[in-house]
C-alpha positions as CSV (number, residue, x, y, z in Angstrom):
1,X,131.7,24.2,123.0
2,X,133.9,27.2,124.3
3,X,133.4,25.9,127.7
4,X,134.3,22.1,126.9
5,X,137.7,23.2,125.6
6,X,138.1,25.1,128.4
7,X,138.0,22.2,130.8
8,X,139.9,19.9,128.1
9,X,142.6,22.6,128.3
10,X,142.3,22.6,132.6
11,X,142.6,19.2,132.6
12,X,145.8,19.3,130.4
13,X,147.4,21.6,132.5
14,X,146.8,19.2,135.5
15,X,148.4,16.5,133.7
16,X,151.4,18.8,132.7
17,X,152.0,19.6,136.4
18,X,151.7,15.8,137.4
19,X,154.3,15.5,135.5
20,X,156.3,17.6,136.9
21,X,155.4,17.3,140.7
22,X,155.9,13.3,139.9
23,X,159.6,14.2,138.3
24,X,160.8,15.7,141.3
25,X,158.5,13.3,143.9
26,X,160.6,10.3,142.0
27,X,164.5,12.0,142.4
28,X,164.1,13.1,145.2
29,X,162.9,9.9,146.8
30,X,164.8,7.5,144.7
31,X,167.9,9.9,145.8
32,X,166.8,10.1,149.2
33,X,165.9,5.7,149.0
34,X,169.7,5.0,147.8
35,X,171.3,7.2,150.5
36,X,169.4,6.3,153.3
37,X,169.3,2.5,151.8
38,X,165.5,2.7,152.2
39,X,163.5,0.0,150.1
40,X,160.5,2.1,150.5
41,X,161.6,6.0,149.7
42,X,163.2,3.9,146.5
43,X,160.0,2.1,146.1
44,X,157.8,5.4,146.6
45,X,159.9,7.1,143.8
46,X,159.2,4.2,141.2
47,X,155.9,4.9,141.9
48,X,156.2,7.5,140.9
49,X,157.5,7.0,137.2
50,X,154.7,4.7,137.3
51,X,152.8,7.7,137.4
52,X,154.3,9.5,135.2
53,X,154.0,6.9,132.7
54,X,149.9,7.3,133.7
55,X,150.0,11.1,133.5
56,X,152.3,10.9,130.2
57,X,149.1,8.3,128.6
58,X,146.2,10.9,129.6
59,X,147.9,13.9,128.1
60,X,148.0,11.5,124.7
61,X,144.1,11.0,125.7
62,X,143.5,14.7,126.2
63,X,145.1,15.5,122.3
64,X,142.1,12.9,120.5
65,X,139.3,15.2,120.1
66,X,139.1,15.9,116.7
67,X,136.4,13.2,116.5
68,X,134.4,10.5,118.2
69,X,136.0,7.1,116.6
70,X,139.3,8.7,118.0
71,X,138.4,10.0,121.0
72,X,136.6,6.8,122.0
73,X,139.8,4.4,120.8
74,X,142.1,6.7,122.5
75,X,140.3,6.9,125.9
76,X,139.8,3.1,126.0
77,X,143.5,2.9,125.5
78,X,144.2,5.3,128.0
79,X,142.2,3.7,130.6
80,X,143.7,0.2,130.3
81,X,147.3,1.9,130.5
82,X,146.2,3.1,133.7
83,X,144.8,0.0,134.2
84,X,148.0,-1.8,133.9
85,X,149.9,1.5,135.7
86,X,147.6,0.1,138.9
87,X,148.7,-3.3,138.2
88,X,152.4,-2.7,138.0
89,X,152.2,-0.5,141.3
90,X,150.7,-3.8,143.0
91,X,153.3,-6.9,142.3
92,X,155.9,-4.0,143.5
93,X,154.2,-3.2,146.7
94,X,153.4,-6.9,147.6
95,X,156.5,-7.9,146.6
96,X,158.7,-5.1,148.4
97,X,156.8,-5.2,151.6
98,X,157.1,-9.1,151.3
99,X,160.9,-9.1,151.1
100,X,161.4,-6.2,153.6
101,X,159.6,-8.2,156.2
102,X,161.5,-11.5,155.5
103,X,164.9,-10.1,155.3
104,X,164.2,-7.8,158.1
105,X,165.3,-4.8,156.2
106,X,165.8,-1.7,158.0
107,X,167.2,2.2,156.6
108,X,169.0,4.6,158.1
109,X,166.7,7.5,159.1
110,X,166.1,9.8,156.5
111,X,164.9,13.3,156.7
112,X,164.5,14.1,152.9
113,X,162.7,11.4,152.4
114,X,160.1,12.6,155.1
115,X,160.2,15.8,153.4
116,X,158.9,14.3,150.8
117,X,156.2,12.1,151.9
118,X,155.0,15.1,154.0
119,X,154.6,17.0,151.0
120,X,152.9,14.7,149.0
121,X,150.6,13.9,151.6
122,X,149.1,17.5,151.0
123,X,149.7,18.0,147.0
124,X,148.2,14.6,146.0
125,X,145.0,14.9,147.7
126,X,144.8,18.3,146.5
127,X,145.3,17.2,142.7
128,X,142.9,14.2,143.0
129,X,140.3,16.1,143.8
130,X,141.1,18.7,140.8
131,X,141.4,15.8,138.3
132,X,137.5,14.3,139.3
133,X,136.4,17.7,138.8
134,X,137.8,17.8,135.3
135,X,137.0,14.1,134.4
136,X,133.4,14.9,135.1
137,X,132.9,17.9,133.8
138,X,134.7,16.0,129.8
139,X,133.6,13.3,130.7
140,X,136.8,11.1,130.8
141,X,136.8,7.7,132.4
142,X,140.2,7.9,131.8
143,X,141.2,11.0,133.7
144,X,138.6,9.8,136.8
145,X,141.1,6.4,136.9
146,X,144.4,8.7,136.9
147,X,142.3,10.8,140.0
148,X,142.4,7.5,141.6
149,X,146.4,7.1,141.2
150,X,146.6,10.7,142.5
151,X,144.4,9.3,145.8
152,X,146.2,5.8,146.1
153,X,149.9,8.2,146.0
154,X,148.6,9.9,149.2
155,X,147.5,7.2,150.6
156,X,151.2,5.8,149.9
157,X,152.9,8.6,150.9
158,X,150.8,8.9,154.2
159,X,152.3,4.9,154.3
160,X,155.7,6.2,153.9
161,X,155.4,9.0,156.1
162,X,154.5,6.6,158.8
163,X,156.9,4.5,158.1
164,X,159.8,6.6,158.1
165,X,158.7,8.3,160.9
166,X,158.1,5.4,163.2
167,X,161.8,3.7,162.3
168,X,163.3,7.1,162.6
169,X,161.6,7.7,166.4
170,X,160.8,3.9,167.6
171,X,162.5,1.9,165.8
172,X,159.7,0.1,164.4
173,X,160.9,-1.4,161.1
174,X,158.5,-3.4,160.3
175,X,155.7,-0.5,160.5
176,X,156.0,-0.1,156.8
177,X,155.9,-3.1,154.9
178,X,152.7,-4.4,156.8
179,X,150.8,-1.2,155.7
180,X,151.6,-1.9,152.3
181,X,150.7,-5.5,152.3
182,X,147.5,-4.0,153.2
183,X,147.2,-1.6,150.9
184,X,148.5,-3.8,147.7
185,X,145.2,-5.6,147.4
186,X,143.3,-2.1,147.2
187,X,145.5,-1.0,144.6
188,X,145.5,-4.3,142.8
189,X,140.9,-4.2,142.9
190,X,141.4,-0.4,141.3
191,X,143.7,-1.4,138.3
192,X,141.0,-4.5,137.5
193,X,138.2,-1.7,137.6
194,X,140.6,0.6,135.4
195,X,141.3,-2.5,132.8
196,X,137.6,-3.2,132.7
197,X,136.5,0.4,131.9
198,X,134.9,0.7,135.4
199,X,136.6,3.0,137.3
200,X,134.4,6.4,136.6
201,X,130.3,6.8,136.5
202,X,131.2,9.7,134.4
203,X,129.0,10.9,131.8
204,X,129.5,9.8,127.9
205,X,132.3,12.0,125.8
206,X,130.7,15.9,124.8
């Protein structure tokens, strides 16, 4: 018992710091987005709120423990918020990358915004792996799909990275958007597993 409200308590605390990592990953790349007039840094940040909104829902999750019927309704809800957290992340990236490679759209070279993809290429990795750890050990399906929004964030911020990196050197425009066309249907297959309960093959509440 001790030790399960141990790791309940851990896996608040990773929440709470998502939160906060995610509050300054979205200002400083929505800031960064509208002064470099970069679709993608502004893209990256809304993301962000996106998961914020995720990270905000788990910490609700995290609270239900006094009993079973409540712990069971509130993961369920939980998981098809980060379900539809997935889902809203996809019709942006398609879309975006879509209308950046119609219209051509190009940014000024910005080097806070590759600041910030550098950095999240380590933290998020980093705080995927925490959050499986803690999913498994209470057992949260949840928590395990949230993990997954930590992974697909690195994976986007690696995307931006690249992006900026290769317009800022090359030239190459276009680098960014067709990475993210990729990527969207990825994203888009994790939020169906997330809104069908899925995601984890975590063991049952404790």
């Amino acid at each position: 018992m001790k030790s399960t409200v141990h790791n309940i308590r851990r896996a608040r605390r990773l929440e709470y710091f998502t939160l906060f990592y995610n509050g300054l990953e979205a200002f400083g790349s929505v800031w960064a987005g509208v002064v470099a007039g970069s679709v993608a840094l502004t893209g990256f940040g809304l993301d962000s709120v996106i998961e914020m909104a995720s990270g905000a829902a788990l910490l609700w999750r995290l609270r239900q423990d006094a009993d079973a019927a409540r712990r069971e309704r509130a993961e369920h809800i939980a998981l098809r918020t980060v379900g539809g957290c997935f889902a809203a992340l996809t019709l942006y990236v398609a879309y975006e990358s879509g209308r950046a490679l119609l219209t051509r759209t190009s940014s000024e070279r910005s080097i806070a915004g590759i600041a910030v993809a550098a950095a999240s290429v380590v933290v998020m990795p980093l705080l995927a792996r925490a959050k499986r750890r803690a999913a498994s050990q209470i057992g949260s399906n949840a928590l395990h799909a949230d993990s997954r929004q930590a992974d697909f964030c690195a994976y986007l911020s690696a995307i931006l990275l690249a992006g900026l990196l290769l317009n800022a050197v090359l030239g190459w425009w276009w680098a960014d958007p067709i990475a993210g066309l990729v990527m969207a249907p990825i994203i888009g297959k994790e939020g169906l597993a997330a809104l069908r309960g899925k995601t984890c093959r975590c063991g049952h509440e404790r």
